[in-house]
C-alpha positions in Angstrom: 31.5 -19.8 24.9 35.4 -19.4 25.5 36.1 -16.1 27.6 38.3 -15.2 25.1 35.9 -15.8 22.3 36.3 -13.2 19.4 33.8 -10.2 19.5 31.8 -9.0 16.1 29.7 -5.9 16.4 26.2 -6.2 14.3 25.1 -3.4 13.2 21.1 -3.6 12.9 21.0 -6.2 15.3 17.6 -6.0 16.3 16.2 -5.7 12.2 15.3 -8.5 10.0 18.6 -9.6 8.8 20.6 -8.7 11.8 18.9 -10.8 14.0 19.5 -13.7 12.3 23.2 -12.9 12.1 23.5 -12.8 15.3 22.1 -16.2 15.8 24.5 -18.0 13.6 27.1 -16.1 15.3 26.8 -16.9 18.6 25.6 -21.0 17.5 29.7 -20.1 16.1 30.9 -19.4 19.8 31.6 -16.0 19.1 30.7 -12.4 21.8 28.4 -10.2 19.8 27.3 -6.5 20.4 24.1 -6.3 18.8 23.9 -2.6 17.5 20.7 -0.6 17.9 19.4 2.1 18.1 16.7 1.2 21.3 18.7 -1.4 22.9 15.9 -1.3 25.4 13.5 -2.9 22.7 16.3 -5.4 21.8 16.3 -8.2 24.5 15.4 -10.7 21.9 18.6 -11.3 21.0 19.9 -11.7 24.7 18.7 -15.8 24.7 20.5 -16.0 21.1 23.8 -17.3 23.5 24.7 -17.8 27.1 24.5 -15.7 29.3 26.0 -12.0 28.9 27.5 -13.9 25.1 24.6 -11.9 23.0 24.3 -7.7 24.5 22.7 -5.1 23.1 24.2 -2.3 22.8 23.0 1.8 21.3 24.9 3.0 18.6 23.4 5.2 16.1 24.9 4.9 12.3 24.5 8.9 12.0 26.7 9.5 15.2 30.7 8.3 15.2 30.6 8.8 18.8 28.3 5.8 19.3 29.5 3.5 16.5 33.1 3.6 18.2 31.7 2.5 21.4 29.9 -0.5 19.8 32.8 -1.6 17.6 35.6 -0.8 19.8 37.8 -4.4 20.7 35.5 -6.1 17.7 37.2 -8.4 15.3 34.3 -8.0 12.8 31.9 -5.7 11.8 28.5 -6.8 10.0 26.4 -3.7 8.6 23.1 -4.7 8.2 21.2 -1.6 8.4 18.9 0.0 5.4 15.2 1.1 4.7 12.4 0.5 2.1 11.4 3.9 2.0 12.3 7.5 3.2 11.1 8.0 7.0 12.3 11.2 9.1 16.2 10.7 9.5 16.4 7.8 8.6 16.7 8.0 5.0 18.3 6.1 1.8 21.3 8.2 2.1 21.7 8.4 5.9 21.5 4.6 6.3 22.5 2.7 3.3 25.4 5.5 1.9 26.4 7.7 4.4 26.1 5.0 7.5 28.2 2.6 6.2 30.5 4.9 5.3 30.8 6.3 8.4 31.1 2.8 10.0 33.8 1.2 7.6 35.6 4.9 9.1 35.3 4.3 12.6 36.0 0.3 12.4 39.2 0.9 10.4 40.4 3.2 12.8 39.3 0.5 15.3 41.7 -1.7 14.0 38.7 -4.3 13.1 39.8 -7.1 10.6 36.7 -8.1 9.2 34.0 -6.1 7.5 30.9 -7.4 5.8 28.1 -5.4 4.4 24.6 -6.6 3.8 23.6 -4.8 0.8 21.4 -5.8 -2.3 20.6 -6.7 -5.4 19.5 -3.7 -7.1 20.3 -2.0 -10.3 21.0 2.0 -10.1 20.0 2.0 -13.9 16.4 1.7 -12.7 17.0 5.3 -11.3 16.1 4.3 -7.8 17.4 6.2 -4.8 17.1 3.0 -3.1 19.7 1.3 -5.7 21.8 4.3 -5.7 22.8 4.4 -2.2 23.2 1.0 -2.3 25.8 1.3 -4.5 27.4 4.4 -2.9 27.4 2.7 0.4 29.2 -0.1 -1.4 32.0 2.1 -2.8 32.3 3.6 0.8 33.4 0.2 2.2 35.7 -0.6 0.2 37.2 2.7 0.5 38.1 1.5 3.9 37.8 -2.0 3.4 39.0 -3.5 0.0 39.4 -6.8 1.3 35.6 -6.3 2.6 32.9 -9.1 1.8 29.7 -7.2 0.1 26.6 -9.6 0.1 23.6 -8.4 -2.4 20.7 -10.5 -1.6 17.5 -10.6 -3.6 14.4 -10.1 -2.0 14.5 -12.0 1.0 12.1 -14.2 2.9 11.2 -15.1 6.6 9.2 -15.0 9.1 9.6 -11.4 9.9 9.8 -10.7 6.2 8.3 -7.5 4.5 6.7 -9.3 1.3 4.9 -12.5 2.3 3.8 -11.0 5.0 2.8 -7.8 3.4 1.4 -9.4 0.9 -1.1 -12.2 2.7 -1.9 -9.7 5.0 -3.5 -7.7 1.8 -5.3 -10.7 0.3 -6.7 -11.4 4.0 -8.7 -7.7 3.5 -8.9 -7.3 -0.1 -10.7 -9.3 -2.9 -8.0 -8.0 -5.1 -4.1 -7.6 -5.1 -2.7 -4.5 -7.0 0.9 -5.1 -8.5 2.9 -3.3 -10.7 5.5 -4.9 -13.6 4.4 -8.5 -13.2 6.5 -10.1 -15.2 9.5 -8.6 -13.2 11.6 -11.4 -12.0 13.2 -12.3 -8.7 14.7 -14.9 -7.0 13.8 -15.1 -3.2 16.4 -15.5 -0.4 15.9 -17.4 2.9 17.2 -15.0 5.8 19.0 -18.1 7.4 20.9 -18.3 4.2 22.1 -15.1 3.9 22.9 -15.0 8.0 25.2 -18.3 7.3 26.8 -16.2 4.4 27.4 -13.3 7.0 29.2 -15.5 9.5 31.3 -17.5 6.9 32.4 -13.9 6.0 33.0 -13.2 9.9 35.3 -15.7 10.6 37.2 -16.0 7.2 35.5 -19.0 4.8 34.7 -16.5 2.6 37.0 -14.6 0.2 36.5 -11.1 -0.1 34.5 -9.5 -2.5 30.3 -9.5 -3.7 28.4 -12.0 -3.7 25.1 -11.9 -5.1 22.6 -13.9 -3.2 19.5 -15.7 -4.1 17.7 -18.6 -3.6 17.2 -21.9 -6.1 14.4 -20.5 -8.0 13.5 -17.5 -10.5 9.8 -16.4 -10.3 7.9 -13.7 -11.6 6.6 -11.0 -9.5 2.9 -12.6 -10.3 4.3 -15.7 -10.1 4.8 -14.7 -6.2 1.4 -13.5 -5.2 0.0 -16.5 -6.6 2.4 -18.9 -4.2 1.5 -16.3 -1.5 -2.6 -17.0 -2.3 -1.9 -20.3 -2.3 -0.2 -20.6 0.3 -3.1 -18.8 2.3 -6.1 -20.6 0.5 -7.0 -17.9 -0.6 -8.5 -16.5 -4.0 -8.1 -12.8 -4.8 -8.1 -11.3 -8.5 -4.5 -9.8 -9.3 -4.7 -6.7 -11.0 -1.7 -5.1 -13.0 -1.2 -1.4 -12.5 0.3 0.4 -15.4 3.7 2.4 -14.4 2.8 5.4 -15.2 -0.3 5.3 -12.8 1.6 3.5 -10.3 4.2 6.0 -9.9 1.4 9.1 -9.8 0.2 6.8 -6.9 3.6 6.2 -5.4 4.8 9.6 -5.3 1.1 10.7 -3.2 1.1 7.8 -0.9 5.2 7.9 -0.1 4.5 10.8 2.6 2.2 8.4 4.6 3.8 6.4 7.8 3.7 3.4 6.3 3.7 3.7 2.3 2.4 0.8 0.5 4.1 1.8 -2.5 6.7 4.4 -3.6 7.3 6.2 -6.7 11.2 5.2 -5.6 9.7 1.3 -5.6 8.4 1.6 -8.9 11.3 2.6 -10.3 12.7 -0.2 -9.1 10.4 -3.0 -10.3 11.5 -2.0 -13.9 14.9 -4.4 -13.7 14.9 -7.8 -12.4 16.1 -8.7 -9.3 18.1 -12.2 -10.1 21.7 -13.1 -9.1 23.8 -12.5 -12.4 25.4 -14.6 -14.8 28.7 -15.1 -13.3 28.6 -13.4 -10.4 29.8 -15.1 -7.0 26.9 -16.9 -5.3 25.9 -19.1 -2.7 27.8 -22.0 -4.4 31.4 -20.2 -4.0 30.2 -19.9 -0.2 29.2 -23.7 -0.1 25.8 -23.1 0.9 22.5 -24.6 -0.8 19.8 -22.2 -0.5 16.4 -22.9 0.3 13.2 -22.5 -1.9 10.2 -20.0 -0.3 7.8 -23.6 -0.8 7.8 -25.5 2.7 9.3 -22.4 4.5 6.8 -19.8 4.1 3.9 -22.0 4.8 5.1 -22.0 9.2 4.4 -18.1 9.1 1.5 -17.1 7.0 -0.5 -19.8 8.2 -1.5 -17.1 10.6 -3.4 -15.5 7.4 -5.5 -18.6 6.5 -9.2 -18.2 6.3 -9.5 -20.5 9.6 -5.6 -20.6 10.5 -3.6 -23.6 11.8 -7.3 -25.2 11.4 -7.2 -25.9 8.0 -4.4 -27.6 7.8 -5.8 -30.1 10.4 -9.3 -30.0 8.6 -7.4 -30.9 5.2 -5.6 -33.6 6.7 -8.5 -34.9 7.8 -10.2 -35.2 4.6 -7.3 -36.9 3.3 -7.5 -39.5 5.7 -11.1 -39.8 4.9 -10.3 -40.2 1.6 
C-alpha cells in the first residue's frame, strides 16, 4: 500500500456485503475506513490489508456528526447498509431511505467523488416496505449523486449468507420446510461478485448508473430448498403455505427478535426477484458470476448429518466402487 493510496469509507463494513467490499478494496491498494456502528466488534476486517491499511471506524447512519467523521478526506463512499426486517431503530426507513440519504448529504459536502450504493432487486409494486425504501433511498442518491453507481443484487449467497444458512439450519431440526410462493423466481448472487462490482465502481471501471445483479442461473424458490437439501443430504418434505395464511403468520411472528417470516417478506415473494430484460448487468461490468453449485457446498457442510465426514465416507465408497 502507497502512503498516499486513495481512501473509500464503507459504510456497513462489518455486515455481510461490506465485508467483502472491503476485501477487494484493499487486494486494490486502496486505505479503507470500515464504517460501523461497534467498531470494537469489527477487528475482522483489520487483517483485510497491511497494517493500519483496513480501520474500523463508528459512524452511525442516523447521526451526521459521525458519518462526517468517517467520510471526511474519502474519495469514495460505498453504502452498504440495510435490514431484513424492522428491529428497534434500525428500521426500513432509518437505514435503507433515510441513511443513505443522509450519507449521499454529508459525502457531497465532503467533496467525495465516488458514490456507490448497494441496494436491491426489489419491486415496490409488491407493496413491501422493504422495496419501498429501497427505492426512496435510491432517489436520495442521486439527489446528491447523479453520476452515482446503484447496484440491485438478487438474493445473495455466501458464507455468512442469510438464506442457505437459514434454510439448512431449518432442515437440520425440522422434518419439514414451510415456504411461501414457490414458484417465485430468483437468481442468486455470489457476495464476491457483487464486492468486485463495488470496487470497479470505486475506482472508476464502471459507468454510472444501476445495475441489476445476479448470478448465471434462474431458479425457483422450491427449486432452492431442494439444492439446499441436497446439498446437506438431507430429506425433509416442503410444504407450501398459502399467502393468505402466511401473511396472518408473518404479521404475529414479525414482533419476535428474530422473525422467521414477515408479513413485509411475504409481500415480497409475490414478484420475482430476476435481473431484467435489458437492464445493466454483470456483463457491462466484465464480470462472470458464479453459480450457488460448488460454492455453497464449503459452508453448509457444517449442517450435514455427519459433517465434513460424509464427504470423506462418500469418497470412499466411490473408491470402493
Amino acid at each position: 500500500m502507497q502512503p498516499d493510496a486513495p481512501i473509500a469509507t464503507v459504510i456497513g463494513a462489518s455486515g455481510f456485503v461490506g465485508r467483502y467490499v472491503c476485501q477487494v478494496l484493499a487486494k486494490r491498494g486502496w486505505r479503507l475506513r470500515g464504517a460501523c456502528r461497534r467498531p470494537n466488534e469489527a477487528g475482522f476486517i483489520r487483517p483485510y490489508g497491511v497494517v493500519g491499511q483496513v480501520e474500523p471506524v463508528q459512524a452511525n447512519v442516523r447521526d451526521r456528526d459521525s458519518l462526517a467523521r468517517a467520510i471526511q478526506g474519502a474519495e469514495a463512499v460505498v453504502y452498504s447498509v440495510g435490514v431484513l426486517f424492522n428491529s428497534g431503530k434500525n428500521t426500513f426507513r432509518t437505514t435503507q431511505a433515510e441513511g443513505p440519504r443522509l450519507a449521499a448529504e454529508v459525502a457531497k459536502e465532503a467533496g467525495v467523488k465516488r458514490f456507490v450504493l448497494i441496494s436491491a432487486i426489489a419491486d415496490p409494486a409488491t407493496g413491501a416496505e422493504y422495496a419501498k425504501t429501497k427505492a426512496e433511498g435510491e432517489a436520495a442518491v442521486l439527489e446528491y449523486f447523479p453520476d452515482a453507481v446503484i447496484l440491485r443484487p438478487s438474493v445473495v449467497f455466501g458464507p455468512e449468507d442469510g438464506f442457505f444458512n437459514r434454510f439448512a439450519s431449518m432442515a437440520r431440526l425440522s422434518p419439514a420446510i414451510p415456504i411461501v410462493s414457490g414458484a417465485t423466481k430468483f437468481q442468486p448472487v455470489y457476495v464476491q461478485d457483487v464486492a468486485e462490482a463495488a470496487a470497479k465502481a470505486v475506482v472508476g471501471e464502471a459507468a454510472p448508473g444501476v445495475y441489476e445483479l445476479g448470478g448465471p442461473n434462474v431458479y425457483t424458490f422450491r427449486d432452492l430448498i431442494r439444492l439446499t437439501l441436497s446439498t446437506v443430504r438431507r430429506k425433509r418434505l416442503i410444504i407450501d403455505l398459502p399467502v393468505p395464511i402466511a401473511r396472518i403468520q408473518g404479521a404475529v411472528l414479525k414482533y419476535l427478535p428474530e422473525p422467521p417470516i414477515t408479513d413485509d417478506q411475504v409481500k415480497l415473494l409475490g414478484a420475482d426477484n430476476v435481473v431484467s430484460e435489458g437492464a445493466k448487468s454483470f456483463a457491462d461490468l466484465g464480470i462472470e458470476p458464479e453459480a450457488p453449485e460448488g460454492i455453497i457446498d464449503s459452508y453448509l457442510v457444517r449442517f450435514r448429518p455427519r459433517g465434513q465426514y460424509d464427504e470423506m465416507i462418500e469418497a470412499a465408497k466411490s473408491r470402493q466402487s
